[in-house]
KETI-103025 format. One record per residue: residue number from 0; residue in one letter; chain; z, y, x of N, C-alpha, C, CB in turn. Coordinates in nm, 4 decimals, m for minus. Atoms other than C-alpha are relative to their C-alpha. Glycine has a CB too. Layout:
REM KETI-103025
@nr=NUM | rest=a | kette=A | nz=Z | ny=Y | nx=X | caz=Z | cay=Y | cax=X | cz=Z | cy=Y | cx=X | cbz=Z | cby=Y | cbx=X
...
This chain:
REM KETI-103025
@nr=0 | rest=x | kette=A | nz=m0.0550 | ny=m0.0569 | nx=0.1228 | caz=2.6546 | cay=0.3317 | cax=1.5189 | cz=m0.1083 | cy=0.0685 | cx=m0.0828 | cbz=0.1113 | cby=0.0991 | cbx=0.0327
@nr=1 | rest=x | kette=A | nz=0.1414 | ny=m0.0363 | nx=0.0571 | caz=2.3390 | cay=0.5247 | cax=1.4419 | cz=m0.0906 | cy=m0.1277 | cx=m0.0821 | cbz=m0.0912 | cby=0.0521 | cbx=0.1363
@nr=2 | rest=x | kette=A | nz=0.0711 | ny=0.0724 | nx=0.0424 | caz=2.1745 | cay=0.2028 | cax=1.3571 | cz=0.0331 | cy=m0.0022 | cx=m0.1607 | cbz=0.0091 | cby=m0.1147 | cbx=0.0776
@nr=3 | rest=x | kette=A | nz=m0.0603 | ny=0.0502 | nx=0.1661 | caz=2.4141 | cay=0.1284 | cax=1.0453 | cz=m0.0328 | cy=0.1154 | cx=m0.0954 | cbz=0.1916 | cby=m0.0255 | cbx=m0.0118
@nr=4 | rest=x | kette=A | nz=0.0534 | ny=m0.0939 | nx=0.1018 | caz=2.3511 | cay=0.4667 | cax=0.9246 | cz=m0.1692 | cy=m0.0083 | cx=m0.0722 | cbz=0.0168 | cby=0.1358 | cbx=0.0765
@nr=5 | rest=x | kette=A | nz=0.1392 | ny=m0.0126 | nx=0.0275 | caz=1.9792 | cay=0.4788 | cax=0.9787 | cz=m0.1049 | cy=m0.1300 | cx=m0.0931 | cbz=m0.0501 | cby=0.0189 | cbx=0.1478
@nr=6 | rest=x | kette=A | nz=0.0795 | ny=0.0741 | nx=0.0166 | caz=1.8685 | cay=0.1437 | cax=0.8785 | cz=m0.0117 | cy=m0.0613 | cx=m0.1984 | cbz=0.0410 | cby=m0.0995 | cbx=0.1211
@nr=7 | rest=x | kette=A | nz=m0.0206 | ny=m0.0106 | nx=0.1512 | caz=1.9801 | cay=0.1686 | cax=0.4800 | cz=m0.1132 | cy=0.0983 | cx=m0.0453 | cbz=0.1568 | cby=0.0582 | cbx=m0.0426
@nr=8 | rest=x | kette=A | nz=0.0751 | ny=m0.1344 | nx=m0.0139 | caz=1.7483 | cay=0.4853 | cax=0.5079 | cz=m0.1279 | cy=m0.0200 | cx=0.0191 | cbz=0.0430 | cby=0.0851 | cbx=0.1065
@nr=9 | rest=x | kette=A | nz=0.1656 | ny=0.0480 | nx=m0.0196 | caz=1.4518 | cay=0.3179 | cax=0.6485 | cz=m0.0670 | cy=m0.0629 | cx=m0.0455 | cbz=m0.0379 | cby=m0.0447 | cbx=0.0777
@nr=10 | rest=x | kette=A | nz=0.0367 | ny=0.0823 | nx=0.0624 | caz=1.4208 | cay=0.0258 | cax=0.4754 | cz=m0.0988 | cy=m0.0041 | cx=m0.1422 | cbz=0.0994 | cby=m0.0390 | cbx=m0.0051
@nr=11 | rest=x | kette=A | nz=0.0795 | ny=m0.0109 | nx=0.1531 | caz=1.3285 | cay=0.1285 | cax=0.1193 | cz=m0.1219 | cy=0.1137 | cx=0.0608 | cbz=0.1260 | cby=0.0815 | cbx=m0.1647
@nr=12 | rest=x | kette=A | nz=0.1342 | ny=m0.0725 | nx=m0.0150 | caz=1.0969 | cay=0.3791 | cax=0.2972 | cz=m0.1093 | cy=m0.0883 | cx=0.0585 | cbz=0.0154 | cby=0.1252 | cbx=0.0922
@nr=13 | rest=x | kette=A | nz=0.1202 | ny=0.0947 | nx=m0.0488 | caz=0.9099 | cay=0.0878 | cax=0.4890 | cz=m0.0046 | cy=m0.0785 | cx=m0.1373 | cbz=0.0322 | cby=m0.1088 | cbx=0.1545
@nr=14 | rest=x | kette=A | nz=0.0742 | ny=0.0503 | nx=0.1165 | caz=0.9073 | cay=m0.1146 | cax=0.1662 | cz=m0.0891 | cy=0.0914 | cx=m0.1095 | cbz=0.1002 | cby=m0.0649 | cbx=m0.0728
@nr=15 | rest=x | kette=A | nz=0.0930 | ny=m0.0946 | nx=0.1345 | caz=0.7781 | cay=0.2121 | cax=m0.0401 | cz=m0.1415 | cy=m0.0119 | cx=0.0747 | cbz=0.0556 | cby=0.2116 | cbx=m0.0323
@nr=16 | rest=x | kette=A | nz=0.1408 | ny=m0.0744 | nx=m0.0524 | caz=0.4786 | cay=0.2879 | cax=0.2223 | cz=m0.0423 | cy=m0.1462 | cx=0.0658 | cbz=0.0161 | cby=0.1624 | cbx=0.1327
@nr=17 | rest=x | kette=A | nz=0.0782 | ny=0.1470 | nx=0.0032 | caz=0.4006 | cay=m0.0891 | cax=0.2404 | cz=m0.0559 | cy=m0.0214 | cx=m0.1219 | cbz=0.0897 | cby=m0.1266 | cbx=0.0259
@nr=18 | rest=x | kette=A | nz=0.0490 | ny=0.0284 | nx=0.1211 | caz=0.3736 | cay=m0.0839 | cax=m0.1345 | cz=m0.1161 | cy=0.0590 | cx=m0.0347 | cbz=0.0824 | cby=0.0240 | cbx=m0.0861
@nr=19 | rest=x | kette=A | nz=0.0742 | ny=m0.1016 | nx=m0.0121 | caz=0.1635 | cay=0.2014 | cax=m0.0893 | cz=m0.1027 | cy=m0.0499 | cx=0.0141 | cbz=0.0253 | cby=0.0836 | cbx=0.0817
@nr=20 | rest=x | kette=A | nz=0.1037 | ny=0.0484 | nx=m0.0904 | caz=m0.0433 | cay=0.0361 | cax=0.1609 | cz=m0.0932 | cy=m0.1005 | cx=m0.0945 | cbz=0.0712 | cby=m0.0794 | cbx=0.1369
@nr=21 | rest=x | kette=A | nz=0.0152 | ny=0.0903 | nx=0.1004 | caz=m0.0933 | cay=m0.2534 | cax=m0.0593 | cz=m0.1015 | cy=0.0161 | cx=m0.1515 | cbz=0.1353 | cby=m0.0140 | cbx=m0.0299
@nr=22 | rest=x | kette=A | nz=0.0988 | ny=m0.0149 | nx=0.1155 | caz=m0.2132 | cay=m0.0522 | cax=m0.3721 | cz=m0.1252 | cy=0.0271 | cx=0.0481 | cbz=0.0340 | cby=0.1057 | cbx=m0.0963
@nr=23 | rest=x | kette=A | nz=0.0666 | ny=m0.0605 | nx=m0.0047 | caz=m0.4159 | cay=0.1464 | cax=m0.2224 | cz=m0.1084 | cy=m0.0583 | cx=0.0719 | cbz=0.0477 | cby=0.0907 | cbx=0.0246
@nr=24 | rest=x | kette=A | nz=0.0597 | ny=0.0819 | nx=m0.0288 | caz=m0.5808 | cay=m0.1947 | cax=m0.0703 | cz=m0.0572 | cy=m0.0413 | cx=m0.1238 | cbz=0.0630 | cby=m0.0769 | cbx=0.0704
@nr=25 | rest=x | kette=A | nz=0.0574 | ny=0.0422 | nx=0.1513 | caz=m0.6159 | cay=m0.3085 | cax=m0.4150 | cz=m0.1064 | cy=0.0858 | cx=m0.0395 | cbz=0.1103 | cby=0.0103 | cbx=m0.1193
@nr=26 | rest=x | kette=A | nz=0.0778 | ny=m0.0519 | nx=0.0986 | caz=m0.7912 | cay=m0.0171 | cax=m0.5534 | cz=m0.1077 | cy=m0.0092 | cx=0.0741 | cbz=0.0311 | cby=0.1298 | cbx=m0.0594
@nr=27 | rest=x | kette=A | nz=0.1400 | ny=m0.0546 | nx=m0.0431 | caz=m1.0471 | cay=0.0443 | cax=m0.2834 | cz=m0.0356 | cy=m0.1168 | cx=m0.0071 | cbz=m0.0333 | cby=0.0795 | cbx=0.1350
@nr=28 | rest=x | kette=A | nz=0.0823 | ny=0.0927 | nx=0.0057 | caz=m1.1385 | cay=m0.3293 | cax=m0.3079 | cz=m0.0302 | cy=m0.0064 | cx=m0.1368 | cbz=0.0432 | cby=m0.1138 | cbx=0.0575
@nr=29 | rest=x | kette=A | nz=0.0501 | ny=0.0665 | nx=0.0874 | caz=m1.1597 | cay=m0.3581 | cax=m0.6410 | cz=m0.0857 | cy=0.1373 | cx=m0.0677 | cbz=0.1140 | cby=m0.0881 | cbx=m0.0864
@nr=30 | rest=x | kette=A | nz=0.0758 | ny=m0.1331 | nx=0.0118 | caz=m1.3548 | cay=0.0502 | cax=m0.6338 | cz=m0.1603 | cy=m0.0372 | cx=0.0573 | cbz=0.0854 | cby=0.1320 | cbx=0.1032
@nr=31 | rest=x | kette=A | nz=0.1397 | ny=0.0540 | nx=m0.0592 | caz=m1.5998 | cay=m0.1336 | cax=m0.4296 | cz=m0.0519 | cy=m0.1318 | cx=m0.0420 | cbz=0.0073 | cby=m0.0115 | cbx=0.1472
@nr=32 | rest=x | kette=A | nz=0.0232 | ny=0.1507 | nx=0.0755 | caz=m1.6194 | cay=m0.4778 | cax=m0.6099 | cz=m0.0905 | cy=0.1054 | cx=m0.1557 | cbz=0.2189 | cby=m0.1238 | cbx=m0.0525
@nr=33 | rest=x | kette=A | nz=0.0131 | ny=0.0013 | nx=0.0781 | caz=m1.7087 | cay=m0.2605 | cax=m0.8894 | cz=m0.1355 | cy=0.0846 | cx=0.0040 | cbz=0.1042 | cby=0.0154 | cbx=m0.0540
@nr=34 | rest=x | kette=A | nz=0.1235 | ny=m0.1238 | nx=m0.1031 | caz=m1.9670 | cay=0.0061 | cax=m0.7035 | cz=m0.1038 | cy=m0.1584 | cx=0.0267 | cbz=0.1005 | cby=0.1127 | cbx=0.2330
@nr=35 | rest=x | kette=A | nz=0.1223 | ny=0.1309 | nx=m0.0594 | caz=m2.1533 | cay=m0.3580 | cax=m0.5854 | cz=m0.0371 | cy=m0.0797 | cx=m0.1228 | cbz=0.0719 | cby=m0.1316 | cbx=0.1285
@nr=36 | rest=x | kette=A | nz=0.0828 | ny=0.0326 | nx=0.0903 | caz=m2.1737 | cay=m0.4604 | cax=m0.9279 | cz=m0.0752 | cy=0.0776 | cx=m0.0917 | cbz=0.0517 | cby=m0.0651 | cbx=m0.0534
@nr=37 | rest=x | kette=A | nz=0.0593 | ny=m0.1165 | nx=0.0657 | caz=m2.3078 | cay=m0.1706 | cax=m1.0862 | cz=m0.1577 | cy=0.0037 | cx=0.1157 | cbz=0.1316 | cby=0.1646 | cbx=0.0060
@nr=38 | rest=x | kette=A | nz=0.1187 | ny=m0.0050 | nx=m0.0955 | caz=m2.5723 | cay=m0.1748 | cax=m0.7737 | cz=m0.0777 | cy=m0.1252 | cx=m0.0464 | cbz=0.0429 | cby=m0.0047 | cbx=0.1681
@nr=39 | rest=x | kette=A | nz=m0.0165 | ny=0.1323 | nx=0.0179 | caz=m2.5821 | cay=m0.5304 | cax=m0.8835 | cz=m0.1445 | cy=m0.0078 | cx=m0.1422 | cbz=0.1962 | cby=m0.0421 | cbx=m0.0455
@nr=40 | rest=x | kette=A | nz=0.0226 | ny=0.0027 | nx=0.1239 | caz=m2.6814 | cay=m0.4873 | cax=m1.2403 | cz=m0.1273 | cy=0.1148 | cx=0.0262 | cbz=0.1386 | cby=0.0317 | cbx=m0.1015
């Protein structure tokens, strides 16, 4: 019974702190794509 409660509850929090995960993949690659061309140049 716990499950049905809990799992409406969890869900959008594992999709928020995946989305999270995700940006915050984006920025540092493209923080360091941009740091290696500036070294670059």
């Amino acid at each position: 019974m716990q499950w049905v409660i809990f799992i409406p509850l969890l869900l959008p929090l594992a999709i928020v702190s995946g989305a999270f995960d995700g940006i915050k993949r984006v920025i540092a690659q493209a923080s360091a794509d941009i740091i290696e061309n500036e070294v670059v140049s």
